[in-house]
Each structure stands twice: as C-alpha cells, then as structure tokens.
C-alpha positions as CSV (number, residue, x, y, z in Angstrom):
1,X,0.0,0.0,0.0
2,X,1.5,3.1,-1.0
3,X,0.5,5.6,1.6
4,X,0.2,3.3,4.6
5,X,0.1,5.2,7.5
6,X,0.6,3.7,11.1
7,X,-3.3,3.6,12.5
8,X,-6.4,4.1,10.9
9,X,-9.7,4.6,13.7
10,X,-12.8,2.9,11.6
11,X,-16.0,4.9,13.5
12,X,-19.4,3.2,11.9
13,X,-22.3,5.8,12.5
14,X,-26.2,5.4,12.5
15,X,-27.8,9.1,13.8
16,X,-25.2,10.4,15.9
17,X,-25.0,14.2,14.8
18,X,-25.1,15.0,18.1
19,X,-22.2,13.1,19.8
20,X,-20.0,12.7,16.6
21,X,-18.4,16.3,16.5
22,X,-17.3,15.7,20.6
23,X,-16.0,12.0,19.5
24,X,-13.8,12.9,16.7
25,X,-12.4,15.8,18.6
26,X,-11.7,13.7,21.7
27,X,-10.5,10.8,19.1
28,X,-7.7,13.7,16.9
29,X,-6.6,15.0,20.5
30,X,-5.7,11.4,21.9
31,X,-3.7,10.4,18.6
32,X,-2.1,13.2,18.4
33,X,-0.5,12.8,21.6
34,X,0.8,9.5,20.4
35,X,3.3,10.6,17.5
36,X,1.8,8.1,15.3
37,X,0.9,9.1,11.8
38,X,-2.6,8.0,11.5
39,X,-6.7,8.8,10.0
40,X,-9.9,8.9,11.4
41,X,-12.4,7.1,8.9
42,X,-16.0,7.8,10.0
43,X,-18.9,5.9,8.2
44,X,-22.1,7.1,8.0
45,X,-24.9,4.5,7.3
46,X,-27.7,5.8,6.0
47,X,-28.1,7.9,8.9
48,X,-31.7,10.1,8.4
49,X,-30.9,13.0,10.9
50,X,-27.9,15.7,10.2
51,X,-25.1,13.2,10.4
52,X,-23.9,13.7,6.8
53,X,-24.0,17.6,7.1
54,X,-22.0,17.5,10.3
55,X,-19.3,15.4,8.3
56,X,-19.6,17.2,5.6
57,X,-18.9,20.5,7.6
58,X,-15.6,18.6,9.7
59,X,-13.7,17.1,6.7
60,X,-13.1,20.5,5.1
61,X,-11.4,21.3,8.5
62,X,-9.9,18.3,10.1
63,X,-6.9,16.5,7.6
64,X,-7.1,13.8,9.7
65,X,-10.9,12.6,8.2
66,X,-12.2,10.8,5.7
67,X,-16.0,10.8,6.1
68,X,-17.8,7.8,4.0
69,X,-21.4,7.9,2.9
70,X,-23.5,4.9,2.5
71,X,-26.2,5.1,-0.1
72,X,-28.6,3.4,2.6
73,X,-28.6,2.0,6.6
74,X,-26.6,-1.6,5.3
75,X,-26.1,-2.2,9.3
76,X,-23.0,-2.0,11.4
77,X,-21.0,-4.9,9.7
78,X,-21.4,-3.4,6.5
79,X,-20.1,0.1,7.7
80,X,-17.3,-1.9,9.6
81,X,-16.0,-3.6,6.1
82,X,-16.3,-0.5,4.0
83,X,-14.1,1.8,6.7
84,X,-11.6,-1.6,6.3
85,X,-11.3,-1.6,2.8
86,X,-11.0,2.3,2.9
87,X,-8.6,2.0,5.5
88,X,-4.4,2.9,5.0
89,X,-3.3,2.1,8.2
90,X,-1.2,-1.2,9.5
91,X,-3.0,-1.2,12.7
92,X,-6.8,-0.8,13.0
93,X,-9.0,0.8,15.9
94,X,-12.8,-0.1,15.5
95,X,-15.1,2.1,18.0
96,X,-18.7,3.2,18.3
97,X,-20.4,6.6,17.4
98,X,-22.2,7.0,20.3
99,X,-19.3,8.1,23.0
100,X,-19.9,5.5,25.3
101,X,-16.3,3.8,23.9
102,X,-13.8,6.2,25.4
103,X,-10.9,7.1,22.9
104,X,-8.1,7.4,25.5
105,X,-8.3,3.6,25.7
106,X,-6.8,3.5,22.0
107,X,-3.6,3.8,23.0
108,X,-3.9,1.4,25.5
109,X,-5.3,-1.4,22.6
110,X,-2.3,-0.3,20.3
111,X,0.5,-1.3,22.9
112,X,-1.0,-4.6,23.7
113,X,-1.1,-5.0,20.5
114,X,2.5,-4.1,19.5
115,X,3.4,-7.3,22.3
116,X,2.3,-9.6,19.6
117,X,-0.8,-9.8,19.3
118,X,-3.3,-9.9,16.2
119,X,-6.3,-8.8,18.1
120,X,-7.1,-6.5,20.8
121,X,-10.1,-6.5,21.8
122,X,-12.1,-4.0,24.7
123,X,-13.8,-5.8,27.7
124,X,-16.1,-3.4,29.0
125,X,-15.8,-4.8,32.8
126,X,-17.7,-1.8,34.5
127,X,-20.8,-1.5,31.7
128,X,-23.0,1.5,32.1
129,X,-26.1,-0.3,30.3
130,X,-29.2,-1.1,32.0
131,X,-28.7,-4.4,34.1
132,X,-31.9,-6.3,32.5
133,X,-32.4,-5.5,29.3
134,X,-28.7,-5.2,28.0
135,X,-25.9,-6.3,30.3
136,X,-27.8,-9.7,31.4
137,X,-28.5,-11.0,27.5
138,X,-25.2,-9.8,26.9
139,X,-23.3,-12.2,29.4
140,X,-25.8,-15.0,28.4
141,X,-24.8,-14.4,24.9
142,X,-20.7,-14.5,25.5
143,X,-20.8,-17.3,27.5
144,X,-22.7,-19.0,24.7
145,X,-20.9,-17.3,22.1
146,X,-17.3,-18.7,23.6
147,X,-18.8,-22.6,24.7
148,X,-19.8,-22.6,21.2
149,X,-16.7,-21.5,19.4
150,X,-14.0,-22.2,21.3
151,X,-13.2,-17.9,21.7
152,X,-14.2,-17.7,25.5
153,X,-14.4,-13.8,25.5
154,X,-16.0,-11.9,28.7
155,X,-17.5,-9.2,26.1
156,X,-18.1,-9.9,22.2
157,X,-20.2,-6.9,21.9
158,X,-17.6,-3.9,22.5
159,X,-16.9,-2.4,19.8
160,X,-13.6,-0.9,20.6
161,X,-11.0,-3.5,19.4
162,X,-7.3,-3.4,17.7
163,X,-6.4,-5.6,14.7
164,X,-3.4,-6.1,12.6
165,X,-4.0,-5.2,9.1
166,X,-2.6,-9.0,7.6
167,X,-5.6,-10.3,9.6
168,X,-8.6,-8.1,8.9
169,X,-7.3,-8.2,5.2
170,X,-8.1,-12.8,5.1
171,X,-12.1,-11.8,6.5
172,X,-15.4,-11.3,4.9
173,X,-17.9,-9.8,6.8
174,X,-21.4,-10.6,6.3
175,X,-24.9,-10.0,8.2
176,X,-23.7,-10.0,12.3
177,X,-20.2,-11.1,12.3
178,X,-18.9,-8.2,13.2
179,X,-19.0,-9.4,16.6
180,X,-17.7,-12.6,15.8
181,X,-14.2,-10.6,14.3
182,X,-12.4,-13.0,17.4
183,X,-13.6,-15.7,16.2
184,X,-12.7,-14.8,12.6
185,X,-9.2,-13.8,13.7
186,X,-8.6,-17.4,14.9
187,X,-10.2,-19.3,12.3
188,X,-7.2,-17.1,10.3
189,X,-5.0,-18.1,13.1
190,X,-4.5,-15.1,15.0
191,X,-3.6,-14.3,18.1
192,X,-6.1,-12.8,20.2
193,X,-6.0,-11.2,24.0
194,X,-8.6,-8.9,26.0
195,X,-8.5,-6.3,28.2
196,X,-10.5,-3.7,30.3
197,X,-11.6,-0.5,28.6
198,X,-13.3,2.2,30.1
199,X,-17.7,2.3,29.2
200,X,-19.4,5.8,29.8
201,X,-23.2,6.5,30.1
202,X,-25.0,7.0,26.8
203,X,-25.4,10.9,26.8
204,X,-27.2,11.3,23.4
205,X,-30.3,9.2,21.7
206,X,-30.8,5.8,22.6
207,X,-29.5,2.6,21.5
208,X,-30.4,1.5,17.9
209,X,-30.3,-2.6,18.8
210,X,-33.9,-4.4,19.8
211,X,-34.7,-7.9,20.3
212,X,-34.5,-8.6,17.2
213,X,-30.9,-8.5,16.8
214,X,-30.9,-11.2,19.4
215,X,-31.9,-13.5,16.3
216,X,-29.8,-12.3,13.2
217,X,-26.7,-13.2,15.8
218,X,-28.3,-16.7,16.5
219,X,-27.9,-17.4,12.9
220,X,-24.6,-16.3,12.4
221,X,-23.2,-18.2,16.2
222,X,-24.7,-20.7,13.9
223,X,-22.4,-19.8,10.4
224,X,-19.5,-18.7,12.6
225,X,-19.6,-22.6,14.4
226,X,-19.8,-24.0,10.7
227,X,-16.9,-21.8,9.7
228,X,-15.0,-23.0,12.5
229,X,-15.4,-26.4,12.6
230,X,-15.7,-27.5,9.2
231,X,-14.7,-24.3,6.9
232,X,-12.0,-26.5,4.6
233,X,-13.4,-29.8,5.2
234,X,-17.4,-29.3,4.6
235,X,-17.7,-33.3,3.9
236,X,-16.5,-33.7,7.5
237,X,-20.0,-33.2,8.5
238,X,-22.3,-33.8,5.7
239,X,-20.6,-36.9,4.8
240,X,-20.3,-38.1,8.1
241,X,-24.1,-37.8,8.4
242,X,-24.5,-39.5,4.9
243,X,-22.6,-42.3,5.6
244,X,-24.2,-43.0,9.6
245,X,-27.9,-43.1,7.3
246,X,-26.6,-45.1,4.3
247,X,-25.0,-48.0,6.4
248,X,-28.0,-47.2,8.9
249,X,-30.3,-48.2,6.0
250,X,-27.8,-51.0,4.5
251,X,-28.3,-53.0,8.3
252,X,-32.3,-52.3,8.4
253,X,-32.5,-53.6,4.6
254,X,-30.3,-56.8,5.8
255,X,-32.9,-57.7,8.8
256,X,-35.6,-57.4,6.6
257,X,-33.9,-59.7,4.1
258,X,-33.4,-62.4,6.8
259,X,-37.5,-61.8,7.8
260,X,-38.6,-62.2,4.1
261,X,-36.3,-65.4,3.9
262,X,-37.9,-66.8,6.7
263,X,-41.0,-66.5,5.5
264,X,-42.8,-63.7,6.5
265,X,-44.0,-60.5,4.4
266,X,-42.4,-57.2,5.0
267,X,-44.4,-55.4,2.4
268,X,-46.7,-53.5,5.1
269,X,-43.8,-52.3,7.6
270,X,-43.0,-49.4,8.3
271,X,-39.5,-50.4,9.1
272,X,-39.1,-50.6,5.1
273,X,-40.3,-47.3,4.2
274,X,-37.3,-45.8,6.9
275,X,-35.0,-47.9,5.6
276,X,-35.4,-46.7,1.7
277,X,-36.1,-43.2,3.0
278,X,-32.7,-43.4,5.3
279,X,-30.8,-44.7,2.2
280,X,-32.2,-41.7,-0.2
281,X,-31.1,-39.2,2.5
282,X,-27.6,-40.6,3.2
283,X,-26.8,-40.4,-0.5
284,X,-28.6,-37.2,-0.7
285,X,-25.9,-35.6,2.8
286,X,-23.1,-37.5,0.8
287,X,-23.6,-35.5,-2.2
288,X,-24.2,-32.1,-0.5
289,X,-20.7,-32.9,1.0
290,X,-19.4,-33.1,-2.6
291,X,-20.7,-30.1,-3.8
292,X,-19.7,-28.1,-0.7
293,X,-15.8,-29.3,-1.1
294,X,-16.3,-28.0,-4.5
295,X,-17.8,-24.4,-3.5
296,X,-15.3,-24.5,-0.6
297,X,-12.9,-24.5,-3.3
298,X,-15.0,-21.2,-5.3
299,X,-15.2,-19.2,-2.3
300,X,-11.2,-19.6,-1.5
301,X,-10.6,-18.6,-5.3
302,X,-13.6,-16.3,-6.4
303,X,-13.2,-12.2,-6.1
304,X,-15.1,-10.8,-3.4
305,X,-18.1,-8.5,-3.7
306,X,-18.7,-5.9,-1.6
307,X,-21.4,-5.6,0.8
308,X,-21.7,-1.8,0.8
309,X,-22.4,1.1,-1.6
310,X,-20.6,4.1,-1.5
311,X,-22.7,7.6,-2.1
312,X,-19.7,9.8,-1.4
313,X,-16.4,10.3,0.2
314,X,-15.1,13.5,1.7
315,X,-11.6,14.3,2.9
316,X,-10.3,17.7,4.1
C-alpha cells in the first residue's frame, strides 16, 4: 500500500449528529498525543438525521478525516467492512459513534497490541447499560458465544477492538459477524487477548439494537460454528451424516432380508419405508458434502463483492 500510515480509527455511524463532532475531537486530541501518523475514517450508514451535514462541515477542516457515505442503513458490519477496505493504516481501531467507547483507551489497545498480538479487543468490565435489558443477555450471549466457538471472550459486543492489518485483510464480513471478528481472527489463526476499557453513560439518543438482533446473531453463532469447525473440510460433516444413514439403512435392509427369507411378508412395515427413506437421505448428505468441497474451493478462489455502496467520500 503506498500511503500506509501507522493507524487508521474505523468509527461506523447510524444518527449520531449529536455526539459525533465531541467524539472525533476527543479521538484527533488522543492520537495526536501519540506521534503516530494516522486517520480517522468515520462511516455514516444511512443515517436520516444531520449526520452527513456535520461530516460534511468537519472534513473540510480536520486532515485527519475521511467521512464515507453509505447510499442506505446496510447495518453495522457493512459500515465496519467498507471503513476496512478504505482504510491505510497497518493497525486498525474499531469504536462506536455514540461516546460511550472512550478514545483514551486506543492507545492502550495499540500497545497490547505491539506485544504480539493480532487482536485486541475492549472488555467493558464496568458497563454503564441497564442491568436487565442489556448487560444480562449480553453475558448470556458471551458465555454461549465462547462454549460454542471455542473464543471464550467476557465481552463480544464492545466495539472498541485493535487488529493487525494482515488479519482483517483474510475476513469477509457478512450479516452480524462483526461481533464474531475473534472468532474470525482465529479461524485465520490469530492471536487474540482482552483487556479492560473504560464504558461511559450513553449521553445522546438511545441505543439503535432491539430484540430482534438477538436473532440475526443466533444465525450467524450458527455460520460462525460451521466456519469454525468444518470451513475447509465441509464433507466432515455432511458426509459423516450420509454415511451413519446409508449404512443405517444397509443394516435395516439386511434384517428385513433375513425376515422375508424366513418366510414372513415385509411389504406392510413401516421399518421398510425408513430404511429406503434413510438410504435416499444418506446419498442425498453425501452428495451435499461433494458439492460443498467443491464451493469451498470457489469461495477460496472467487473475487469478493462488496457488501456496501458508496454515495460519497469526503476528505479535508
């Protein structure tokens, strides 16, 4: 990369005019401090209120920020690839528009980082979220999230994490997985570590997550297990299936043979019918192992395609 800098700060936005201006001033004043040559890369998705005119208006006078527009609200994992792909810098800061992340902690992320690690990311061990409705789920959900992947993190949902460009660069990013980057990062083979970050109150708006959410991360926990476990080796699992159901079927088949020999009529059992229908299905799981190997093999070798649309991009 030509003009790589040392850190890029990727800030994902959804209606935030009002706390954006404060966050990217706090965000300039802490890397400054740090002699590091870096950018501030703010992504606005879709947001309806003022959020655009207020970039608009800071990257004529800050040098330090690029400002993207989104041509429509593609959600936060969307935002998070297209301030990646935008990105310059060799290490990457990821933090939240809504100033409950607090930027002095950067610093903190990028030396932990520079011991050797791949990924940093933020544990928010003193969460200033209401105790029911967020930080409760939220600790169900990690210790689910970690039994099921291996990646026992105390918080998956902070946004404020570090990454080494070589690692972000092997990930695709689809629906949710943004909060699955961990796991990502070890599927890759990366080296991954947490520590404590700082959580303020939310001072402006509310939060833009419902219950709903709670179900587009089931299914990817459910894509990011697949990923995990079987990612290169696809026939690991639908073969194994095929072949429990086809020799399932081949024994069942056998006893029935030894029942008609002896004399008795096994055209009205239902034990045949399962037996025929558990052969069917084993060849059917055998073959979708087949054809998964083979777009295993596609998706390691095909171009990507974006999941984002760019309206604009505005640098001072």
């Amino acid at each position: 990369m030509d003009n790589q800098i040392d850190i890029s700060i990727v800030i994902p936005i959804f209606n935030e005019e009002e706390s954006i201006q404060q966050l990217i001033k706090e965000v300039i004043n802490t890397m400054r401090e740090t002699n590091e040559s870096f950018e501030v890369i703010v992504i606005n998705d879709g947001s309806i209120d003022n959020s655009a005119e207020v970039l608009s208006r800071l990257s004529q006078n800050i040098p330090e920020l690029t400002s993207i527009l989104l041509r429509k609200n593609y959600g936060q994992t969307a935002a998070m690839a297209a301030g990646f792909d935008i990105s310059n810098g060799k290490i990457i800061v990821s933090l939240d528009g809504d100033l409950q992340n607090d930027p002095s902690d950067i610093p903190i992320l990028i030396n932990k980082l520079k011991e050797g690690f791949d990924l940093v990311s933020g544990w928010r061990h003193d969460r200033k979220d209401a105790e029911i409705t967020r930080k409760l789920p939220s600790k169900i959900a990690n210790k689910i999230i970690g039994k099921v992947t291996g990646v026992e993190l105390n918080d998956y949902g902070c946004s404020l994490k570090a990454y080494r460009r070589e690692v972000l660069s092997d990930m695709k990013l689809y629906g949710e997985l943004h909060r699955f980057l961990p796991v990502l990062a070890n599927i890759e083979g990366g080296r991954i570590t947490e520590i404590k970050v700082n959580h303020r109150r939310r001072k402006y708006g509310k939060s833009k997550y419902g219950i709903d959410r709670t179900f587009r991360v089931m299914m990817d926990l459910l894509t990011i297990w697949f990923l995990n476990r079987f990612l290169t080796r696809p026939m690991y699992v639908f073969g194994f299936g095929g072949i429990i159901a086809i020799l399932s079927s081949f024994f069942t088949c056998f006893y029935l043979l030894f029942v008609k020999l002896s004399g008795n009529d096994i055209g009205d059992r239902p034990l045949l019918i399962f037996a025929l229908i558990l052969g069917i299905a084993g060849v059917q799981l055998f073959c979708f192992g087949l054809l998964g190997e083979l777009q295993i093999r596609t998706y390691h070798e095909s171009q990507g395609r974006p999941i984002y649309r760019i309206r604009e991009i505005l640098r001072g």
